[in-house]
OpenMM code with the backbone's topology and positions (N, CA, C; nanometers):
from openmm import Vec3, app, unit

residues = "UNK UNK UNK UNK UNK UNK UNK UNK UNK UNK UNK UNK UNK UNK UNK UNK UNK UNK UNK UNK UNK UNK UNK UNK UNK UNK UNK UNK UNK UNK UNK UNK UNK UNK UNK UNK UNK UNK UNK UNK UNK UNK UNK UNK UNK UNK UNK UNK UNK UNK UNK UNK UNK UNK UNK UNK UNK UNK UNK UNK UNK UNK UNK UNK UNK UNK UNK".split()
positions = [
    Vec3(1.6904, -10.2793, -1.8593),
    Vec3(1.5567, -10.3204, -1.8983),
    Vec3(1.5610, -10.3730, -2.0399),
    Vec3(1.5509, -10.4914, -2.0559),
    Vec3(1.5517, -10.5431, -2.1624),
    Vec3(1.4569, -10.5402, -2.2664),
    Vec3(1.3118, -10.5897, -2.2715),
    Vec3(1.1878, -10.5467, -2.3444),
    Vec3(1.2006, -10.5658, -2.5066),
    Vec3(1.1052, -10.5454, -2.5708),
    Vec3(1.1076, -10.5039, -2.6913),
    Vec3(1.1597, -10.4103, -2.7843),
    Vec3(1.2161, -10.3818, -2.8850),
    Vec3(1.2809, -10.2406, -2.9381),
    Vec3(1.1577, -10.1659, -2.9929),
    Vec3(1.1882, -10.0393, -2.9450),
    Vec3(1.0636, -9.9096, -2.9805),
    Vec3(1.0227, -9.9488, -3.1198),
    Vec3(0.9275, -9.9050, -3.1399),
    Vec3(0.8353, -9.9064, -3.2363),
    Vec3(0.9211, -9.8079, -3.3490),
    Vec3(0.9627, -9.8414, -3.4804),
    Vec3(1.0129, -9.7126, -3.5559),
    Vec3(0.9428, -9.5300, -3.5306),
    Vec3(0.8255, -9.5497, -3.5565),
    Vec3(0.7565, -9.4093, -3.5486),
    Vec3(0.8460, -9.3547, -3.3280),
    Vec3(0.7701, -9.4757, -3.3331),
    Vec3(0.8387, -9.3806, -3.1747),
    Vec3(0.9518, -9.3758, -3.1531),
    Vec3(1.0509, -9.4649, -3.1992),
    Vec3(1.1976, -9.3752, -3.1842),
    Vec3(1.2423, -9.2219, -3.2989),
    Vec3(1.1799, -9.2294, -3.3823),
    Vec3(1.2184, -9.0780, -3.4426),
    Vec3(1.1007, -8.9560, -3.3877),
    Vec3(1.0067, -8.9866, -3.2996),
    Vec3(0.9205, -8.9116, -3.1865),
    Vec3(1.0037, -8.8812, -3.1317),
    Vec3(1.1752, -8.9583, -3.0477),
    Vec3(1.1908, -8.9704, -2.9507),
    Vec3(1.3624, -8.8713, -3.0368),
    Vec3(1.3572, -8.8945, -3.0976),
    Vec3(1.4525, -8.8375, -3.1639),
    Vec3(1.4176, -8.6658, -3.1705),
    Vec3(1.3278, -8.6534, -3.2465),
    Vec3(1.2976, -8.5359, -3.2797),
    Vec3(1.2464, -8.4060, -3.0784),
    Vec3(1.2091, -8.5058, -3.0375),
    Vec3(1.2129, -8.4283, -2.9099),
    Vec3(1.3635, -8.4382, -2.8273),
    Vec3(1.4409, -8.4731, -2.8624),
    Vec3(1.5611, -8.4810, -2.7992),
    Vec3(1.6261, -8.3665, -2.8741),
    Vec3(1.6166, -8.3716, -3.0081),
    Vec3(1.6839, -8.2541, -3.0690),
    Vec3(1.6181, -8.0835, -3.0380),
    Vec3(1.4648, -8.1464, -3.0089),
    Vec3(1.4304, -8.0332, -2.9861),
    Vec3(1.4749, -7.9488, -2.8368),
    Vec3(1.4857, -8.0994, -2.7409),
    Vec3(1.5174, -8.0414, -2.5735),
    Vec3(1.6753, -7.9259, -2.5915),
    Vec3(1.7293, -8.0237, -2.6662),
    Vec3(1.9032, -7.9540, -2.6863),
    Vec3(1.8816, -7.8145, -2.7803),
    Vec3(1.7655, -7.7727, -2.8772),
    Vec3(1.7411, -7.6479, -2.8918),
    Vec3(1.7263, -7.5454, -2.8140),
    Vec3(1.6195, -7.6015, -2.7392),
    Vec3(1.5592, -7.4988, -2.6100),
    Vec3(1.6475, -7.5231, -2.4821),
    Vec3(1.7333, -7.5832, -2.4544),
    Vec3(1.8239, -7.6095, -2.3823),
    Vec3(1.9066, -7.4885, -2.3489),
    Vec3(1.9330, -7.4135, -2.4048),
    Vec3(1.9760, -7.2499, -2.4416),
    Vec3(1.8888, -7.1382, -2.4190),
    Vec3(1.9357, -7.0588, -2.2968),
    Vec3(1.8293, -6.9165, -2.3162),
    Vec3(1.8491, -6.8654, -2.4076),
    Vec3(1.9575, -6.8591, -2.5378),
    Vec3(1.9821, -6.7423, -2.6030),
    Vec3(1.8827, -6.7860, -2.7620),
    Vec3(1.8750, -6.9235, -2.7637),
    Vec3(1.7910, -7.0281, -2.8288),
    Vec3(1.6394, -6.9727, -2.8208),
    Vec3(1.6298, -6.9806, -2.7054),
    Vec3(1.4747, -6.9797, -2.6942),
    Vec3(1.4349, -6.8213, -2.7019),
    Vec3(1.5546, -6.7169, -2.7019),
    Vec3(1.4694, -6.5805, -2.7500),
    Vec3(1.4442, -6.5722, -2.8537),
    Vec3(1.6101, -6.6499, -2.9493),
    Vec3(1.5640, -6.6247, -3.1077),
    Vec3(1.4424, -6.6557, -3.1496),
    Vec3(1.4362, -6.8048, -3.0855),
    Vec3(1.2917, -6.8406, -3.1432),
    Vec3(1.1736, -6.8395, -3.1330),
    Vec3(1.1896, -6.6802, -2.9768),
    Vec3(1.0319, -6.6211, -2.9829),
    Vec3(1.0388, -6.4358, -3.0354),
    Vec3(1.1251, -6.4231, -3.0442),
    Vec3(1.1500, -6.3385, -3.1525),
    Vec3(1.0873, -6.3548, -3.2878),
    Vec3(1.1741, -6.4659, -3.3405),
    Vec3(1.1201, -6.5109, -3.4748),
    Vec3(0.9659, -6.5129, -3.4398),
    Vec3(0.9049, -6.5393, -3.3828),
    Vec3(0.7304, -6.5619, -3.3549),
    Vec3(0.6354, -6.4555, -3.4033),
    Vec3(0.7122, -6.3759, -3.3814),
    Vec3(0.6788, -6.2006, -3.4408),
    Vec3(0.6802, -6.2080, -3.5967),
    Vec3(0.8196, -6.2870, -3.6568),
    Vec3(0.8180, -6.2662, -3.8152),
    Vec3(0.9626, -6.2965, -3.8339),
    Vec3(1.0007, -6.3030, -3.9986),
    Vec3(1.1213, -6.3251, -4.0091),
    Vec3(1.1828, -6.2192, -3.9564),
    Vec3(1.3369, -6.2296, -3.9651),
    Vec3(1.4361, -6.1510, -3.9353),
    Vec3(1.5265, -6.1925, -3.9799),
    Vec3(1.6435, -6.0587, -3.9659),
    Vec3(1.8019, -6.0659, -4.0625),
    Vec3(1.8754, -6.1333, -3.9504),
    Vec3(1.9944, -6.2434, -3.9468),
    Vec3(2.0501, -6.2112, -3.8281),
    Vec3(2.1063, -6.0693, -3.7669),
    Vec3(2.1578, -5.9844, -3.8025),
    Vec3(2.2047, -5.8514, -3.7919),
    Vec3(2.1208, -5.8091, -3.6468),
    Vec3(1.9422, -5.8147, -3.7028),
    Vec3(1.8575, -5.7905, -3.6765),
    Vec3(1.8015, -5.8351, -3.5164),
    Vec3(1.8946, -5.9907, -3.5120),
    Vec3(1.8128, -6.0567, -3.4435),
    Vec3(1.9617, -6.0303, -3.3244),
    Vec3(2.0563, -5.9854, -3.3841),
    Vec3(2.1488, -5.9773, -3.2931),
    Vec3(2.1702, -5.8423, -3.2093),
    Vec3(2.0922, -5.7619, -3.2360),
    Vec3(2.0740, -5.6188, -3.2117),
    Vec3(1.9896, -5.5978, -3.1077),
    Vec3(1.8521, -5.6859, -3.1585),
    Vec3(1.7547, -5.6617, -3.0695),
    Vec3(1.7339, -5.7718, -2.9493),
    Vec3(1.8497, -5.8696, -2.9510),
    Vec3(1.8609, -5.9493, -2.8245),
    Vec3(1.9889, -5.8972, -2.7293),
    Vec3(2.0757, -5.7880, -2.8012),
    Vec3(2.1993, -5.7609, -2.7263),
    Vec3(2.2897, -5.8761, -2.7407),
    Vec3(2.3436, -5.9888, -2.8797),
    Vec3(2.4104, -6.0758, -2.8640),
    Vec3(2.4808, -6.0336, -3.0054),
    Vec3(2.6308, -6.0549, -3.0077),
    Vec3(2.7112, -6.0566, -3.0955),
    Vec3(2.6548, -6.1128, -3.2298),
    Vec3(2.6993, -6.0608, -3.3547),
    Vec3(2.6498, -6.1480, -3.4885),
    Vec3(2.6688, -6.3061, -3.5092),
    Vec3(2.8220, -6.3682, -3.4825),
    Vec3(2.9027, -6.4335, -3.4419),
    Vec3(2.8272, -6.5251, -3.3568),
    Vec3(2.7328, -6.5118, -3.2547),
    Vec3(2.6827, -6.5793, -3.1539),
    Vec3(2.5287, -6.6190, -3.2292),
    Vec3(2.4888, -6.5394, -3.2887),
    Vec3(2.3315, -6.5543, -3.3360),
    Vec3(2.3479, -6.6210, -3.4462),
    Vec3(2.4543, -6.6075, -3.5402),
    Vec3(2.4864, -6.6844, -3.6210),
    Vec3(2.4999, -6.8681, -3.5755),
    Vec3(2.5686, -6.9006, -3.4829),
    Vec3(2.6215, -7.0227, -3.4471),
    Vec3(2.4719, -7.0762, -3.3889),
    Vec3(2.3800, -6.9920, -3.3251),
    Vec3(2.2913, -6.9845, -3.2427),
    Vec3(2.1556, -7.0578, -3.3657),
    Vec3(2.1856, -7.0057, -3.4997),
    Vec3(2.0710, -7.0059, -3.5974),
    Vec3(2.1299, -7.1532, -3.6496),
    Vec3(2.2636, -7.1819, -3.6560),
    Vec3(2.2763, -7.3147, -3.6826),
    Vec3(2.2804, -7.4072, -3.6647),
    Vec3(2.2895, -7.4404, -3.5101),
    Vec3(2.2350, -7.4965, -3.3822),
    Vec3(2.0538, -7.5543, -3.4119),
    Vec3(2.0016, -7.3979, -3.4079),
    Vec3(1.8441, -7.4513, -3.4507),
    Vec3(1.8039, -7.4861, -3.5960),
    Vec3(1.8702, -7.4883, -3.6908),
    Vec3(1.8400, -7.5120, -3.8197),
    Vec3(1.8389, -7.6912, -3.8134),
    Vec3(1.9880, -7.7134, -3.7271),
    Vec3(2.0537, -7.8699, -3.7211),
    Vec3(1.9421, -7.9244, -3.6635),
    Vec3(1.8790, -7.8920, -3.5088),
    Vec3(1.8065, -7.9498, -3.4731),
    Vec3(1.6778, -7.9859, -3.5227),
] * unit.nanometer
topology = app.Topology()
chain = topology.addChain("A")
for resn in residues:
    res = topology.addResidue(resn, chain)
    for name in ("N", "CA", "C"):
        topology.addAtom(name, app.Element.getBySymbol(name[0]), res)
């Protein structure tokens, strides 16, 4: 499909929901970040009360920071 090129605003719309799909793309993603919904937390914290390694919540928090 050939067409016109997106409008600037709508390709970084289109951006920012793509990064967001590949956030939530992850169950272990989407607890942290209804966890967090409650309030901050330590990772330690967040790795305790989901049952996931430090190591994993860690990689997990940088994943969603990137996105």
């Amino acid at each position: 499909m050939g067409g016109a090129p997106l409008p600037l605003a709508l390709t970084s719309r289109l951006e920012v929901m793509n990064r967001l799909g590949r956030a939530m793309a992850d169950p272990s993603r989407s607890r942290i970040l209804m966890l967090l919904l409650e309030g901050p937390a330590y990772p330690a914290g967040i790795a305790e009360a989901l049952e996931l390694t430090r190591q994993n919540v860690s990689n997990h928090l940088t994943c969603l920071r990137d996105c």
